[in-house]
C-alpha positions, 0 to 999 in steps of 0.5 A: 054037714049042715047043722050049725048051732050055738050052745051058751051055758049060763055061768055059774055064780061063785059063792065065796066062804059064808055065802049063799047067792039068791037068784032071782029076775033082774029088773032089766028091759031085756026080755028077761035074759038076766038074772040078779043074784045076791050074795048074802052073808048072815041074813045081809045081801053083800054084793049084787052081781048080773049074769046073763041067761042066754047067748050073747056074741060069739068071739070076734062075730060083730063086723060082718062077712065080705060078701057085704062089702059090696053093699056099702056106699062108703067104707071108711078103713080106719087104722085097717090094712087086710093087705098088710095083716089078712083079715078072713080068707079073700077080705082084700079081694071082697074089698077090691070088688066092691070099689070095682062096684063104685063103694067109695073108700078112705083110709085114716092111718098114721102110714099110707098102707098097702090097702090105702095105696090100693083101695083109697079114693083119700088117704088121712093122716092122723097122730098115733094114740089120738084116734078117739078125738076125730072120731068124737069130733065127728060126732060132734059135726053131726050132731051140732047138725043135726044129722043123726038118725035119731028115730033109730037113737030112739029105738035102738041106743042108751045114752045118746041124750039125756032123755035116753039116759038109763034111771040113776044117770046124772044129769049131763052125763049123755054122750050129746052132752059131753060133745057140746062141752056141757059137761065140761065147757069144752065143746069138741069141735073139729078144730078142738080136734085138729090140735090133737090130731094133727087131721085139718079140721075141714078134713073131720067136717067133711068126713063127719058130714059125709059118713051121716049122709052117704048110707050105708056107710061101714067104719072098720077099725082095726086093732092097733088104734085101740093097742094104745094107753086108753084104746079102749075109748076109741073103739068106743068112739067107733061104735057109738059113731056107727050107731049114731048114723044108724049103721049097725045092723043093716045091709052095707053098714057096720058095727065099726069093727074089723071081723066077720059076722060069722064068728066059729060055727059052733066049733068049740074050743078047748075048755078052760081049767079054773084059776084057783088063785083067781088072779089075773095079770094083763099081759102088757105088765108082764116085765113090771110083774117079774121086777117087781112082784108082790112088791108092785102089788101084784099076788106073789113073786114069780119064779117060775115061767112056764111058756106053751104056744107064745113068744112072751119075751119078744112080745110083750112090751119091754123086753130089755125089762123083762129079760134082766127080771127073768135072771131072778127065775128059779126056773122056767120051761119053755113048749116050742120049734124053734129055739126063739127069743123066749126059749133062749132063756129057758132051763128046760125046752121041749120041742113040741110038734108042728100042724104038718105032725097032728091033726087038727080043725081050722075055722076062719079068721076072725069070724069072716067065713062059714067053713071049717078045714081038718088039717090032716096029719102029714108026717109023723111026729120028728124026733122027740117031738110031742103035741103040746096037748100030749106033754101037758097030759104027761105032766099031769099024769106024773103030778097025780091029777086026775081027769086032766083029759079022758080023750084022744086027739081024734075024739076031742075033735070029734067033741069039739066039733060035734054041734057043727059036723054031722059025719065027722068020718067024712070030714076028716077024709074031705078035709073040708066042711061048708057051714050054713051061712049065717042068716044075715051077713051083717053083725046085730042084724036081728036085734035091729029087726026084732029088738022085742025078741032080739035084744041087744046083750047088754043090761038095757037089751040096746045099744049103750054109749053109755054103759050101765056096766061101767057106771056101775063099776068105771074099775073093772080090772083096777088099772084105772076108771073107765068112763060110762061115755067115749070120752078123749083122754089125753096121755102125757108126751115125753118130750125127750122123744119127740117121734111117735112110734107105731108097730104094724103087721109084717107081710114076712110073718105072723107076729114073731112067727116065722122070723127066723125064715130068711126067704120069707123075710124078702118079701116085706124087709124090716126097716124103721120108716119115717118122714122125708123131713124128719130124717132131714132134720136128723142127717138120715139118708134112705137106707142108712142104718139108724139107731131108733131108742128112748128111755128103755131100749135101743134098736139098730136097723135101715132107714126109709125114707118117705112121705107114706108117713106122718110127719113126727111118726116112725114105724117099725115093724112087730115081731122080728127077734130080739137079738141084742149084741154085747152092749145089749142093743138089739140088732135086728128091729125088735120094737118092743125095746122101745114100748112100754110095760103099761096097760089101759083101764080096759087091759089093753097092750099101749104098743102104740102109745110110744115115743122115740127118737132116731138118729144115724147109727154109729159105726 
């Protein structure tokens, strides 16, 4: 059990009715990874599009394992809690070790966490939905001081200025350019950053200054930063801050993700079946596709809803929308445990197993970990309780496909494991399996070795802070331009609400998993926090219950009053269950009665660009 591999299949290039699609070799410095292909229709090539011929990055593998933490000189955790939500097996105590071994950390988090409490030498605060500005800022200080490591800017990095600008790049449209306000007249000072962050412009210098001269220093981001209206700019922001200081890819630095280096092992997943209609929804617009339909836009009318593995209406973003949309379903099943939030609302639920009746085959959390577990059947399947896989390949049975699945439940693990496992016997009756540690604990480690033979999966084989993929096509999903730089994009505040509302992990639960355990729930009590001064403003006092609300819903549950908060920002906790009363207000802190059914340019889920106010709840 020492073989770990990674298979990458080229995609297949979809011609559509008419078409024939030539292939040929790109044009690319990128030691000839892609290959062009033209569709051509009666003799005129109609679209150029560019598939990549080699492995590119396995999924959540751009960060790098624990053991390395200890390596870093400085960890800076932005938005980041391993304490409050677990990143990996053993991440807080490998964060522990290394501030044992003197690695300085600071925390930038609108909420003093549990990791910041623990681990921070500095603790600051910053607005929700405004991440992207420090950190452009920062680059800023860095690079008006000349503190970037240009040799490996050179070497390793599209776009950081205009004599690293890919051909056919307008003039001005390097990074360095924008932060010197030479593309729009607004150079992005510390100070223009302050305005927008609420973070004291020192605070950013002294950062910024900090982060380029203590080497190795490692940016994590987490996830919630980027779960706002333009999300996608600030882990872009991220990256390009790490790259600019010329920390991805080395010993103590980091690429400015969360995760591990690692990524699954080789252990695949189940394979997808083809969308034959070929749309695809974000899933944050769930509640505006079910109101609105072909009306809004979007391919068809849904009137079915079939839901496996997931709790759609307590997790997606407006759940009073969603659920008074889902009135208008002719039907809708629902795969689950327990009866929750979503499958209230099902005509048909099938109870499907638990992990304690099938067996199964675990890898670590994201990429953080070189090992894979067999989770061996404990009980026989209760009642009429049947593996989701089984109820699907009934279904598929009874409607008449063929070839849905030629497998048992052994032999699909025996497949899906079989690039990673030599004696698949022996580590189903072991139950665990230690994989071969990756070569390097650091993400990209190669490609800054060796960019030669290495090169990066991009179409410049580098690093791009300017993306020749979004120069190319800024609308990738049509829900609105991306710029081929991180670039500061404000979102409008709604001044009727005047409190940011953030939605971190609960210690009680996984998302809404778990929520209707009252044991567990003790361990990490749901409640709204906010500002010693903002309750004072309002008449709240600390336990009081208080009513939390905006434009598209209200929700009822105890106040905590503290100064781990920001000033003008509230948190509640994500995934408690939806359960509204008579009137329709939820009763029990569901926060996504309050966040809105939008999407960034990039897909992602705003639950943290919203606003609320609170007020005490009338008796």
């Amino acid at each position: 059990m020492n073989r770990s591999r990674i298979i990458y299949e080229a995609p297949r290039v979809a011609a559509r009715p008419g078409e024939t699609v030539v292939t040929s070799t790109c044009g690319h410095n990128c030691g000839g990874r892609c290959a062009v292909n033209a569709h051509v229709r009666d003799g005129q090539i109609v679209k150029i599009s560019t598939d990549p011929r080699r492995w590119t990055a396995d999924y959540k593998s751009a960060g790098r394992e624990p053991i390395d933490y200890v390596n870093s000189r400085l960890i800076v955790m932005w938005g980041w809690s391993p304490a409050d939500g677990t990143f990996g097996t053993g991440t807080l105590q490998h964060l522990k070790r290394a501030r044992q071994h003197g690695v300085r950390v600071v925390c930038v988090d609108p909420r003093v966490t549990r990791s910041s409490r623990q681990l921070a030498d500095e603790h600051f605060f910053i607005r929700p939905s405004t991440d992207a500005a420090a950190l452009i800022a920062m680059a800023y200080v860095i690079t008006s001081r000349g503190l970037q490591d240009q040799s490996y800017l050179d070497r390793h990095v599209l776009g950081f200025d205009e004599a690293h600008l890919p051909p056919g790049a307008p003039r001005g449209a390097s990074y360095r350019a924008y932060l010197m306000g030479e593309a729009d007249g607004v150079r992005k000072t510390p100070q223009w950053a302050e305005a927008i962050t609420g973070m004291p412009a020192g605070t950013i210098e002294r950062l910024a200054v900090e982060f380029a001269t203590l080497k190795p220093a490692a940016l994590h981001c987490g996830y919630a930063p980027g779960r706002t209206i333009h999300g996608e700019q600030f882990h872009r922001a991220a990256y390009a801050l790490a790259a600019m200081t010329g920390n991805v890819g080395i010993p103590g630095g980091n690429s400015g993700t969360s995760n591990g280096a690692t990524g699954r092992c080789g252990i695949r997943m189940l394979p997808a079946g083809t969308n034959p209609t070929g749309a695809r929804v974000a899933s944050s617009m769930l509640a505006d596709l079910l109101d609105r339909g072909r009306a809004g836009g979007y391919p068809a009318d849904i009137k079915m809803v079939y839901s496996v593995a997931g709790d759609l209406f307590n997790q997606a973003p407006n759940v009073g929308r969603i659920v008074a949309a889902a009135q208008r379903l002719e039907f809708m099943v629902v795969h689950d445990n327990f009866l929750t939030p979503t499958a209230r609302y099902a005509d048909i639920v099938l109870p499907a197993t638990t992990f304690w009746e099938r067996n199964d085959v675990h890898t670590p959390w994201a990429g953080a970990g070189h090992y894979a577990i067999f989770m061996k059947q404990a009980i026989a399947p209760i009642g009429e309780c049947r593996n989701d896989f089984d109820i699907c390949a009934e279904l598929a049975r009874r409607l008449g496909i063929e070839g849905y699945s030629d497998r048992t439940e052994e032999e699909w693990l025996r497949e899906l494991t079989r690039d990673a496992i030599d004696d698949f016997d022996a580590f189903r009756d072991q139950g665990l399996a230690r994989l071969p540690a990756p070569d390097d604990a650091v993400a990209f480690a190669r490609e800054i070795r060796d960019p030669e033979h290495y090169p990066f999966s991009t179409p410049s084989g580098k690093i791009e802070i300017y993306s020749m993929t979004l120069a190319a096509r800024p609308d990738p999903y049509g829900l609105g331009a991306i710029p081929p730089i991180p670039t500061w994009i404000d979102d409008a505040i709604d001044p009727r609400y005047p409190l940011r509302l953030v939605t971190p992990k609960s210690r009680a639960r996984t998302h809404s998993i778990h929520g209707n355990q009252p044991v567990l729930a003790r361990a990490d009590t749901d409640d709204v926090w906010i500002n010693v001064a903002d309750a004072a403003a309002r008449g709240i006092v600390d336990g009081q219950t208080a009513r939390v609300f905006n434009g598209r819903g209200v929700t009822h549950l105890p106040a905590r009053v503290t100064d781990r908060i920001a000033p003008g920002v509230v948190s509640i906790k994500e995934g408690a269950w939806y359960t509204p009363d008579a009137s329709g207000a939820d009763t029990r802190g569901c926060a996504n009665v309050l966040t809105p059914d939008r999407a960034s340019p990039a897909g992602a889920a705003p639950f943290n660009s919203c606003f609320v106010d609170v007020a005490p709840a009338i008796p």
